[in-house]
C-alpha positions in Angstrom: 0.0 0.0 0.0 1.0 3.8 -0.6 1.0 6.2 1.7 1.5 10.1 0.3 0.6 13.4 1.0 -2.0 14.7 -1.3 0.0 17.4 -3.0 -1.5 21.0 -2.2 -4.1 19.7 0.0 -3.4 20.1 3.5 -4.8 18.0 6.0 -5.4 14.7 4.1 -3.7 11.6 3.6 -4.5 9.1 0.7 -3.5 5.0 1.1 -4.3 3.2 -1.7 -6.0 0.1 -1.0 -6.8 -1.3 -4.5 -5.9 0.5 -8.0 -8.1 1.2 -10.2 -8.4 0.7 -14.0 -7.5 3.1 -16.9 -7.2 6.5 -16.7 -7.6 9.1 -14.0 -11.0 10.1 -15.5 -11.7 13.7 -16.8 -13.8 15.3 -14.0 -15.2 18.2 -15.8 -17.7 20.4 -13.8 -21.4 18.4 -13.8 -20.1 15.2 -14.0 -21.5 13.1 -12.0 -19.4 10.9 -9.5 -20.9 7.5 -8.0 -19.3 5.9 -5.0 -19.6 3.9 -1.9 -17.9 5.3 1.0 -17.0 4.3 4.9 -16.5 6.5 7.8 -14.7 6.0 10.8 -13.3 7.3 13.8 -9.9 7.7 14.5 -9.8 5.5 17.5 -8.7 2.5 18.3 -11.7 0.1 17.3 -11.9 2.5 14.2 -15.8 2.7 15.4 -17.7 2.9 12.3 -20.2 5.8 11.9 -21.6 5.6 8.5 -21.7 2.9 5.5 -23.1 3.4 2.5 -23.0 -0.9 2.1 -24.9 -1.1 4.9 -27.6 0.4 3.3 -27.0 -0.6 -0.1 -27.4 2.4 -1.7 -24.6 4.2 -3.1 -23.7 8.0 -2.9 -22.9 10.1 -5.9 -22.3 13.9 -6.1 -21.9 16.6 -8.6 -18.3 18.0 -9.6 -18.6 21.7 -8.8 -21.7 22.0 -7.1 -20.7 23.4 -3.6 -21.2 20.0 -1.9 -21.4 20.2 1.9 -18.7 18.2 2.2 -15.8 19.8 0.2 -13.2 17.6 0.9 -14.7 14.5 -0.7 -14.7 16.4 -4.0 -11.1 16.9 -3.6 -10.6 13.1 -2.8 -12.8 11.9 -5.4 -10.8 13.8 -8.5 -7.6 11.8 -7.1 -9.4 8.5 -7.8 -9.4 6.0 -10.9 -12.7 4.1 -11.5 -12.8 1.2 -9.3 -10.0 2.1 -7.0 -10.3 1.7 -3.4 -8.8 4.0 -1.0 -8.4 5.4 2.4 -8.6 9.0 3.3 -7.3 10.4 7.2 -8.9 13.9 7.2 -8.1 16.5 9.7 -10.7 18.1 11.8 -10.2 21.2 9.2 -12.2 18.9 6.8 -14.5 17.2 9.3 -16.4 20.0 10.8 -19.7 19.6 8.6 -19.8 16.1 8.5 -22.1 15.7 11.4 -24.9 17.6 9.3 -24.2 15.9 6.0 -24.4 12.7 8.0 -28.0 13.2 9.4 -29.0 14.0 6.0 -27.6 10.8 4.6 -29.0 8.9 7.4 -32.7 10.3 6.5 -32.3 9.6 2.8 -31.5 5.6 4.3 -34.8 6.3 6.1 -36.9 7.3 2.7 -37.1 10.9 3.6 -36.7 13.7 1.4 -33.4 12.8 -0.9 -33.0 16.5 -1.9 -33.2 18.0 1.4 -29.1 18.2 1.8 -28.4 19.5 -1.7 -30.4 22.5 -1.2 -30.0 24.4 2.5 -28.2 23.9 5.5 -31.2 22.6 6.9 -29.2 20.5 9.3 -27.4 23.3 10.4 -30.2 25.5 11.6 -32.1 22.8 12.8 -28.8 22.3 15.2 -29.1 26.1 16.4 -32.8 26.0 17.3 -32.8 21.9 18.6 -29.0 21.9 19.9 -29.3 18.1 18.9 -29.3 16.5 15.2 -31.3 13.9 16.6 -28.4 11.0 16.5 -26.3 11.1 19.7 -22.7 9.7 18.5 -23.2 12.8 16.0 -24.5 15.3 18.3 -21.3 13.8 20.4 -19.1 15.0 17.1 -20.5 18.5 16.5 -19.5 18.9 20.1 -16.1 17.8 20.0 -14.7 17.4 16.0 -12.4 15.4 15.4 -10.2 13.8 12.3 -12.1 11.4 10.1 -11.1 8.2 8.0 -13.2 7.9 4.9 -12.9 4.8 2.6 -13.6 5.4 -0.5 -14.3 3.1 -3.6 -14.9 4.7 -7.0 -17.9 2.8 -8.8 -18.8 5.3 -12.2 -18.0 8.6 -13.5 -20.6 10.1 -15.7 -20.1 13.2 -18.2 -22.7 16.0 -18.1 -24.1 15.0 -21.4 -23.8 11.0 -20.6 -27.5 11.5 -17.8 -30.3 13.1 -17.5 -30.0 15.5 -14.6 -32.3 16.3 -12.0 -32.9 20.0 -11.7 -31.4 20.5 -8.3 -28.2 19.0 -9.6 -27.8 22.2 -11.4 -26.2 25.2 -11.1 -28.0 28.6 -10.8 -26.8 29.4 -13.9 -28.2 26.6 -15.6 -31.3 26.5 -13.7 -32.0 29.9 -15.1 -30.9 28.6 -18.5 -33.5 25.5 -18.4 -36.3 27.3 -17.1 -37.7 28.6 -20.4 -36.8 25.1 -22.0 -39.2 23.5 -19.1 -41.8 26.2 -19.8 -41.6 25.8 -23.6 -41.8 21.7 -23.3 -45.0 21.8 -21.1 -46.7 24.5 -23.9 -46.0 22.0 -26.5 -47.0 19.0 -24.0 -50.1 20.9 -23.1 -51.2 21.2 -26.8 -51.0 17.8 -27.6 -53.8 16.8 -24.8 -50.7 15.3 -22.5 -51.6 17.2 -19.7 -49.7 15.0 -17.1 -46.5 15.2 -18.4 -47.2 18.6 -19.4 -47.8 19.7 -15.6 -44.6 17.5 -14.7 -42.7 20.3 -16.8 -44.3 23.0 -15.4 -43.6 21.8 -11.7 -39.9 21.1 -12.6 -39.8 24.6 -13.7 -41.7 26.4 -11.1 -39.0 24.2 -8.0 -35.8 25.9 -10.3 -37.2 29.1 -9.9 -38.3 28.7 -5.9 -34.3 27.7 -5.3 -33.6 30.4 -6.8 -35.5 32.9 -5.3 -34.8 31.8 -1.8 -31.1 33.3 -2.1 -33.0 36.7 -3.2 -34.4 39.1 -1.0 -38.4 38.8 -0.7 -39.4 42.1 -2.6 -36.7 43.7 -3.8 -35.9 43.5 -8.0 -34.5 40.1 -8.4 -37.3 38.6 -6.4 -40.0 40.0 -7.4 -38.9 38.8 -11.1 -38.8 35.7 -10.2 -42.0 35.8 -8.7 -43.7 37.2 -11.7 -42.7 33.9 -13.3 -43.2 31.7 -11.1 -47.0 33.0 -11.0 -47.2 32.6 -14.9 -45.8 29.2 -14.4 -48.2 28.4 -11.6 -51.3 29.4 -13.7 -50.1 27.4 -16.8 -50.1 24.6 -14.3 -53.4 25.1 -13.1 -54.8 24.8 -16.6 -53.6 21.3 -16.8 -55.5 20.9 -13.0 -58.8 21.8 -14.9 -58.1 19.1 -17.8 -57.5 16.7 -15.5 -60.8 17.8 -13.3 -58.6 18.8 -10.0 -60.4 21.8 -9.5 -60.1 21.7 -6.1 -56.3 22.7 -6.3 -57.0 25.2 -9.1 -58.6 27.4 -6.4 -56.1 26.9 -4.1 -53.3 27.7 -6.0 -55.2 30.7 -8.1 -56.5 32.1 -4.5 -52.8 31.8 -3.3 -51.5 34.0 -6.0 -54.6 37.0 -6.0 -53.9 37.1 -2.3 -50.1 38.3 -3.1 -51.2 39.6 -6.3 -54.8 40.8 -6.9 -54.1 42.2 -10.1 -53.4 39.1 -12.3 -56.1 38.8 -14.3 -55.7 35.5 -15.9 -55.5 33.9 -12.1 -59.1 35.6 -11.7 -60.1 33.9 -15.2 -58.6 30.3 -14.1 -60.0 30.5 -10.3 -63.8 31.2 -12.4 -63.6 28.5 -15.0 -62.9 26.3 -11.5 -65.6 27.8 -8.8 -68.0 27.4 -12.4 -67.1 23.1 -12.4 -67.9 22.9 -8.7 -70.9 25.3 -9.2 -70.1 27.9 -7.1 -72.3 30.2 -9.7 -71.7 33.5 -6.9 -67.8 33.5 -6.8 -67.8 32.8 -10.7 -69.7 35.4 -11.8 -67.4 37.6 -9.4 -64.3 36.3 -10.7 -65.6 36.9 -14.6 -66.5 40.6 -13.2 -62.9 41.2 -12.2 -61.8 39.9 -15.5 -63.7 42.8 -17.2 -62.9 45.2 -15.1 -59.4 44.9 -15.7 -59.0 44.1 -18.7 -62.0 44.8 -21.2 -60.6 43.4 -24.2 -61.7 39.8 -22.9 -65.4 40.9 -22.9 -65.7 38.0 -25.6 -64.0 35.8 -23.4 -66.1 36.4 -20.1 -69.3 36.4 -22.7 -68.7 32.4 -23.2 -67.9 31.6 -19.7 -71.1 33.1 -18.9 -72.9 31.3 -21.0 -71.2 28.2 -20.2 -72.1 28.6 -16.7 -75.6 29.3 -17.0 -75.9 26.0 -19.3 -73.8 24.1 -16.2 -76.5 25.8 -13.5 -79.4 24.6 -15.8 -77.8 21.3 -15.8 -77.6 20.8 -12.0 -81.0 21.9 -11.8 -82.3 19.6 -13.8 -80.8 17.1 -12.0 -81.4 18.3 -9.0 -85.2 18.2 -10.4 -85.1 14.8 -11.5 -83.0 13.7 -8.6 -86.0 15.1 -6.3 -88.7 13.3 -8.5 -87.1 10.0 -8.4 -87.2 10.1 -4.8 -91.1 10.9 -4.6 -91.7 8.4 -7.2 -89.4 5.8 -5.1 -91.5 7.2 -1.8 -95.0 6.2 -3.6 -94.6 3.0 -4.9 -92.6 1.8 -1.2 -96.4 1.9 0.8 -97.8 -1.3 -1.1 -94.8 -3.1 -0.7 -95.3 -2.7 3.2 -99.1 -4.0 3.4 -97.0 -7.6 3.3 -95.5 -7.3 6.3 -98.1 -5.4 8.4 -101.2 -7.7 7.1 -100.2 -10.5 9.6 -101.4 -8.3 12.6 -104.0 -5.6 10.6 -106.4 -8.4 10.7 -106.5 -9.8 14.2 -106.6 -6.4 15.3 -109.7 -6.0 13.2 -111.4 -9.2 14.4 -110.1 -8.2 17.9 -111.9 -4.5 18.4 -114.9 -5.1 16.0 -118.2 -6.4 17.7 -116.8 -10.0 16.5 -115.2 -9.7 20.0 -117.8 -11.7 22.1 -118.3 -14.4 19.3 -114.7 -15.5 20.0 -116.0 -16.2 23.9 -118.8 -18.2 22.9 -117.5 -20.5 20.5 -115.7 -22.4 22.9 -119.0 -23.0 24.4 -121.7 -23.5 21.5 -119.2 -26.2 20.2 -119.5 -28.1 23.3 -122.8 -27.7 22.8 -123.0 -29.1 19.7 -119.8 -31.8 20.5 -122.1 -33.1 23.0 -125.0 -34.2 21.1 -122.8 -36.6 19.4 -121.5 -39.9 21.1 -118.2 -38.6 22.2 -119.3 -36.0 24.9 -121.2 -38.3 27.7 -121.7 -41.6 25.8 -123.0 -43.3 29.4 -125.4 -41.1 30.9 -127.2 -38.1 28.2 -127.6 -39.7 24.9 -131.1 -40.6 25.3 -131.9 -37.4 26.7 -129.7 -34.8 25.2 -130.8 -35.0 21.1 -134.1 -35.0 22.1 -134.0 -32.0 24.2 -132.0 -30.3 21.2 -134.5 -30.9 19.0 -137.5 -29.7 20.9 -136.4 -27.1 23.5 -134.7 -25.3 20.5 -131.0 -24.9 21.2 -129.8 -25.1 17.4 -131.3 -21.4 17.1 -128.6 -20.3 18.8 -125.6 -21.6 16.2 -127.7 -19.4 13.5 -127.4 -16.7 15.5 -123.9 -17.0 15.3 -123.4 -17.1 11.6 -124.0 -13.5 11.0 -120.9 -12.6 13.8 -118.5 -14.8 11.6 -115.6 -12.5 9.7 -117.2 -12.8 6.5 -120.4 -11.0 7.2 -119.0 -8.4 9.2 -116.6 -7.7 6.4 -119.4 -7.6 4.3 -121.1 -5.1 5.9 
């Protein structure tokens, strides 16, 4: 192995630990350097903070683009592809890794993977938490020390050899891919591919939100940005209100008049939207605001008008059939309850109804009648009981009973 001081770099030390293959590669700015690393303390057990193995998932960077860490750029252009190496770093070097580290532990975690190429969110999180959330790094930020990074080279990628992701640029370049974005999602939106279209128009409107946080709110810069991130923003909503999310077409319109009352196409969006979800009121104010300033799109606020009284007709004709459906539904439910309440409408009938005292006397005509035959005192009464029935005139009484049977008083 080979141990040398990095020439002009103070601070490090490189061992080599496996060479590489070809040539030292040609690390231009926006290449794109992929790489799994180790880091360890400089103790005996070398205690192992972080492994990209571990979590199988590989770090890369972007040559020239103020990575937290600045030191692993400079270690990383020493490198062939493939080479393995070990790096002692002096605290000089160390100081941020404790914030670059929490980062890197959330990405593992499936947080936000963008969070740590944009702000020093870790850092200010530190000031107002005094923790990072890990203990063995809040235990470095306290007391820094010098770092061993192993380092093993997997790919190095021109700028023209992958597609890069827009924070991967600089601020140059996001300014320079801005109107190419804007341009895309015009042609996108014309072609009826409104999802991809509103992709572009996103990817756009987060270059131009980086880029206006290192601006001051309200001052020139700013405020041009602002103006185009707006016009942005409302080309966006017009693919919301193809794809029927008109929901967060009024959010986002409602966002901009509150900043910016005077846009008139954001009042012209926001109405075509409160007309879908037929808020008739708040359209017809919106469309009035588009007239008053600007006139020229009388034409324009004539259709929309008309549109939206056709839409209102609509919903009240099916609020009109909706209503009759249910009456109709209401009128032909009654018969289909008679079958359930029949079983007690009728006793209650019998029950109430003079047919009341019948029901008492059956149980003793019958006898009556039960007896004459051989069955009721077979010993003692059948010579005297029929002819008593026939003469004293006891059968009157079971006519007299007919006319008290359900049928007649039903009939009557």
């Amino acid at each position: 192995m080979d141990a040398a001081l990095l020439l002009n770099v103070e601070g490090v030390k490189k061992t080599i630990l496996h060479g590489g293959t070809g040539e030292l590669p040609n690390f231009i700015t926006g290449s794109r350097v992929i790489f799994h690393f180790r880091t360890m303390k400089c103790d005996e057990e070398r205690t192992v903070i972080d492994d990209s193995r571990q979590v199988d998932q590989p770090m890369h960077i972007i040559i020239g683009n103020m990575f937290k860490l600045e030191v692993w750029e400079i270690l990383l252009t020493s490198m062939r592809v493939h080479e393995v190496a070990e790096f002692w770093c002096d605290t000089i070097h160390t100081g941020v890794y404790p914030i670059l580290s929490r980062s890197l532990r959330q990405m593992a975690q499936g947080k936000d993977p963008t969070e740590w190429h944009v702000h020093t969110c870790g850092l200010a999180n530190m000031f107002a938490y005094h923790t990072l959330g890990y203990e063995d790094l809040d235990e470095l930020q306290k007391e820094p020390q010098p770092l061993i990074f192993v380092i093993e080279l997997l790919q190095v990628d021109a700028p023209s050899d992958y597609q890069r992701e827009t924070w991967n640029l600089s601020n140059h370049e996001k300014m320079k891919v801005v109107p190419v974005l804007h341009g895309e999602g015009n042609r996108l939106f014309k072609l009826g591919r409104y999802e991809e279209a509103s992709s572009k128009y996103q990817e756009a409107i987060i270059c131009l939100r980086n880029l206006q946080t290192k601006e001051k709110p309200w001052e020139v810069q700013w405020l041009k940005l602002e103006k185009m991130i707006n016009t942005l923003t409302l080309n966006y909503c017009q693919c919301l209100l193809k794809k029927e999310e008109y929901y967060e077409v009024l959010e986002h319109t409602s966002d901009i008049l509150r900043h910016h009352p005077g846009i008139v196409k954001a009042y012209y969006v926001r109405a075509r939207a409160h007309a879908e979800v037929w808020n008739e009121a708040e359209a017809k104010a919106d469309l009035q605001k588009v007239l008053e300033l600007e006139p020229s799109m009388q034409k324009a606020v004539r259709r929309e008008l008309r549109l939206l009284e056709n839409r209102m007709a609509e919903k009240q004709e099916e609020e009109r059939l909706r209503c009759r459906n249910m009456l109709s539904q209401g009128a032909t439910q009654p018969p289909a309850e008679p079958p359930a309440q029949p079983p007690t409408a009728p006793p209650a009938e019998l029950s109430t109804g003079p047919p009341a005292d019948p029901p008492a006397e059956p149980p003793t005509a019958p006898p009556a009648e039960l007896s004459t035959g051989p069955p009721a005192e077979p010993p003692a009464e059948p010579p005297t009981a029929p002819p008593a029935e026939l003469s004293t005139g006891p059968p009157a009484e079971p006519p007299a009973e007919l006319p008290l049977s359900p049928g007649h008083s039903l009939q009557h």
